[in-house]
C-alpha positions as CSV (number, residue, x, y, z in Angstrom):
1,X,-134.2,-20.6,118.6
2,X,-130.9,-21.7,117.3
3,X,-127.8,-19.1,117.3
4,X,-126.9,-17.4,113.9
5,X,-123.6,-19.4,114.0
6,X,-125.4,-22.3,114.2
7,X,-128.1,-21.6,111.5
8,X,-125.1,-20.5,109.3
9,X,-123.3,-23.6,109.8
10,X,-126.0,-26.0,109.4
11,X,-126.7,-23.6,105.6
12,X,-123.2,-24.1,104.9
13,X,-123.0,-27.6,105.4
14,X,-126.2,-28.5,103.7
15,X,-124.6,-26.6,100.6
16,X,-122.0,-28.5,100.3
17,X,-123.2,-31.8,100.4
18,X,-125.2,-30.4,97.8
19,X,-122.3,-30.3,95.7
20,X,-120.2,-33.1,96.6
21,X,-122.3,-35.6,98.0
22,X,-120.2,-38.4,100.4
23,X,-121.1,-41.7,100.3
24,X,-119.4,-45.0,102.0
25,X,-119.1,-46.0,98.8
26,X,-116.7,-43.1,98.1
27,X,-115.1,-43.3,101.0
28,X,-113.7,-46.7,100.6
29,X,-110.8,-49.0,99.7
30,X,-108.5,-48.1,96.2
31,X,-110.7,-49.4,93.1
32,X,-113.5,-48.2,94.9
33,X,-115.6,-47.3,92.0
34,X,-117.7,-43.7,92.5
35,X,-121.8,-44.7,92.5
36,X,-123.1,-44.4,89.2
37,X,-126.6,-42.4,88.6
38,X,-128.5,-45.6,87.8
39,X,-127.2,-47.2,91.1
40,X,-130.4,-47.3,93.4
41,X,-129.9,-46.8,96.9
42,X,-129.1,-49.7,98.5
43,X,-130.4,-51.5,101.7
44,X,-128.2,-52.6,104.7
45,X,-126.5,-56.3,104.3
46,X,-127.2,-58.6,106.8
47,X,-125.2,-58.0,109.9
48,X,-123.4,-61.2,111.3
49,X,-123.1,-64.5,109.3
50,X,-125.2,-65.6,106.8
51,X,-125.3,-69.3,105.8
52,X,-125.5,-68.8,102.2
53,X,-127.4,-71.2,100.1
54,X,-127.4,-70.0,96.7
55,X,-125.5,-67.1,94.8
56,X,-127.8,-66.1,91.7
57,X,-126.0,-63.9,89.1
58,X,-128.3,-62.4,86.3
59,X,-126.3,-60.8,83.7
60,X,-128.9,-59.0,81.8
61,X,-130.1,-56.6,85.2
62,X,-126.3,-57.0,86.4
63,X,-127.5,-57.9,89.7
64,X,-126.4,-60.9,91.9
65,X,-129.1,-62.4,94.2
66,X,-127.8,-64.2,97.1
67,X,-130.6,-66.8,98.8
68,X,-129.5,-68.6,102.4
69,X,-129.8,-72.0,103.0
70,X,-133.5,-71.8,103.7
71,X,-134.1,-70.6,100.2
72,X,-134.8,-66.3,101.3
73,X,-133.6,-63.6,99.3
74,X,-130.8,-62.2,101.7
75,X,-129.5,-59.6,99.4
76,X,-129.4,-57.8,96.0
77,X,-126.2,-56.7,94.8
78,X,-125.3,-54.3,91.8
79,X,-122.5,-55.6,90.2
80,X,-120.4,-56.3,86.5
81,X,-119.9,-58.5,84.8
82,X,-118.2,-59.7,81.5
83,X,-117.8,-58.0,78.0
84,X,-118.8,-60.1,75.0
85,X,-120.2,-63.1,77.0
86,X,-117.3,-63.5,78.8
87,X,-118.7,-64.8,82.3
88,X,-120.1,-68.1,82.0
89,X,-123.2,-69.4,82.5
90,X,-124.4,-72.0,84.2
91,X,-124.1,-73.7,87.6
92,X,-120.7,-73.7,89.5
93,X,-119.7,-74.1,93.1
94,X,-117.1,-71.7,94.6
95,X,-113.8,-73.7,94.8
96,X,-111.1,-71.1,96.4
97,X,-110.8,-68.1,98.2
98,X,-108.6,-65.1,98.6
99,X,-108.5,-61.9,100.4
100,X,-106.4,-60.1,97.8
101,X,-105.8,-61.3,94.1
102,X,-104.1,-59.8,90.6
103,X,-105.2,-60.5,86.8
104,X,-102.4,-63.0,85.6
105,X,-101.9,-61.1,82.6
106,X,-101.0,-58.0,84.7
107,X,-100.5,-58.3,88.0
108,X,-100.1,-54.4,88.5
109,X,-104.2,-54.5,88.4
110,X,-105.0,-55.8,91.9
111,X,-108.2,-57.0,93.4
112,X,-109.7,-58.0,97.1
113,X,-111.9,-60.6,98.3
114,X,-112.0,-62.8,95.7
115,X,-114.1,-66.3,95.9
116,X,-113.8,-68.6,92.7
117,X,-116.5,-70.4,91.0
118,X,-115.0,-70.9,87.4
119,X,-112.0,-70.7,85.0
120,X,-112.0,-68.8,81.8
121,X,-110.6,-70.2,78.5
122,X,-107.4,-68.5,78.7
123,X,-107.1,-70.4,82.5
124,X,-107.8,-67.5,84.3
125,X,-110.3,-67.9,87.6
126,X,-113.5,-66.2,87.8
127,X,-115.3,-65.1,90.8
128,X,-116.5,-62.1,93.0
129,X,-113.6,-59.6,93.4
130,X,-114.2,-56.1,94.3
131,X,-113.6,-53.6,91.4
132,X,-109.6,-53.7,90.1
133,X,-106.9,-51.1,90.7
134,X,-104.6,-49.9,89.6
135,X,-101.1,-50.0,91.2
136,X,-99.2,-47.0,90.7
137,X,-95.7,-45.9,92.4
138,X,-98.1,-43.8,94.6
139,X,-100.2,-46.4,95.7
140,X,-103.6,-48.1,94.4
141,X,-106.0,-45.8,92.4
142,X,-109.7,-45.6,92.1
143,X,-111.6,-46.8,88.6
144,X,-114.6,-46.2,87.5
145,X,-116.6,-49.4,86.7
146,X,-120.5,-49.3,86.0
147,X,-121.8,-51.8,88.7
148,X,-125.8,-52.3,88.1
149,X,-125.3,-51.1,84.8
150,X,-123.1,-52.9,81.8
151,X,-120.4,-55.2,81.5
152,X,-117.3,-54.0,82.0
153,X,-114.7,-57.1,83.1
154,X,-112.6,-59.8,81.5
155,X,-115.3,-62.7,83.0
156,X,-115.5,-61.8,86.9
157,X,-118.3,-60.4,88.7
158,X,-117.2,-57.2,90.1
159,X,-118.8,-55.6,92.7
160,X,-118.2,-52.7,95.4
161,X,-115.6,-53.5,98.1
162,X,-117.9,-53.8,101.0
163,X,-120.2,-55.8,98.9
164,X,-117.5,-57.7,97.4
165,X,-116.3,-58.4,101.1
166,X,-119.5,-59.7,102.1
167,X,-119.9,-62.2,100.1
168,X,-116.2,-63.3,100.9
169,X,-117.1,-63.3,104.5
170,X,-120.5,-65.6,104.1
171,X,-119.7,-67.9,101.4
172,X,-117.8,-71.3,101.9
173,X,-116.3,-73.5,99.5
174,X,-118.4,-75.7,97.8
175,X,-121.1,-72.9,98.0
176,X,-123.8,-72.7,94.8
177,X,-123.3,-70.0,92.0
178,X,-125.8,-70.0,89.3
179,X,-125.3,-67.4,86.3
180,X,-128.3,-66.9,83.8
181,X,-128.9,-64.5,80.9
182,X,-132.4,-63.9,82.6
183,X,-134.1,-64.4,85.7
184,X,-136.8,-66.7,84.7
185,X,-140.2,-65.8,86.2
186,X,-140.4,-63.5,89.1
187,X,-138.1,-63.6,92.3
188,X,-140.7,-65.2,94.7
189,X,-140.8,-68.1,93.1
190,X,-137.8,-68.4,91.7
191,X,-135.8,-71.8,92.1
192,X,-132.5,-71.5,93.7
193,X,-131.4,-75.4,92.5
């Protein structure tokens, strides 16, 4: 049998988390946005590289869909995307990359890993940052963004820091991006262009 310390710790502990649950999602990187309720847990990404084929985004489930080069579903991302039809659809190839950005129009609101597959009408790029911060005089600060959820961004698909990151790491210039209103039919058999 286990000591009364332990048992008491273990009781302790177990509240806790009961109350403030820790995620890696919390835990990371300024702009990190908290999980939202609707957010379903989410499976492992791929470890290693990933020769990605194909990066599906589908505004109305807010999810981005990224196929290799052999056509299989590799992961499915929660993301957001723009307000008032502000992403574009269509089909795009990534055409730059950066490891940390800022919105022209402010550069205090700063951004990481940030692959471009479009320009919006005012000129600015869009892509796949991670969620925006704030820089203050203390350093960045978290938002809250609803990622699987609604729209919430100027045209960009924003998506978790580690996610975000990811994709970064796996896609290459000249990669294919494909945004639709709707994913058309079901995901087995859906075309990947």
């Amino acid at each position: 049998s286990l000591p009364r310390r332990t048992l008491a710790l273990v009781a302790c502990t177990a509240s806790l988390l009961a109350v403030a649950p820790v995620s890696a999602a919390t835990a990371d990187a300024p702009g990190e946005p908290a999980p939202s309720p609707a957010e379903a847990p989410r499976p492992p990404l791929p470890k290693g590289k990933v020769k990605i084929g194909v990066v599906r985004v589908v505004l109305s489930e807010q999810r981005v869909y990224v196929y290799d080069t052999r056509r299989r579903l590799v992961a499915t991302l929660p993301a957001s995307t723009g307000v008032d039809g502000s992403t574009p659809t269509g089909r795009f190839t990534v055409f730059s990359k950066s490891r940390s950005t800022f919105y022209r129009n402010d550069p205090r609101q700063r951004m990481h890993w940030m692959p471009r597959f479009a320009k919006a009408p005012d000129g600015d790029n869009i892509g796949f940052p991670s969620v925006p911060y704030p820089v203050t005089s203390t350093g960045g600060a978290r938002t809250s963004v609803p990622l699987g959820v609604e729209p919430s961004s100027k045209g960009c698909i924003r998506m978790r820091t580690r996610d975000a990151q990811w994709i970064y790491d796996n896609v290459r210039i000249g990669t294919k991006i494909v945004v639709e209103e709707t994913l058309p039919g079901s995901l087995a058999s859906a075309r990947t262009g």
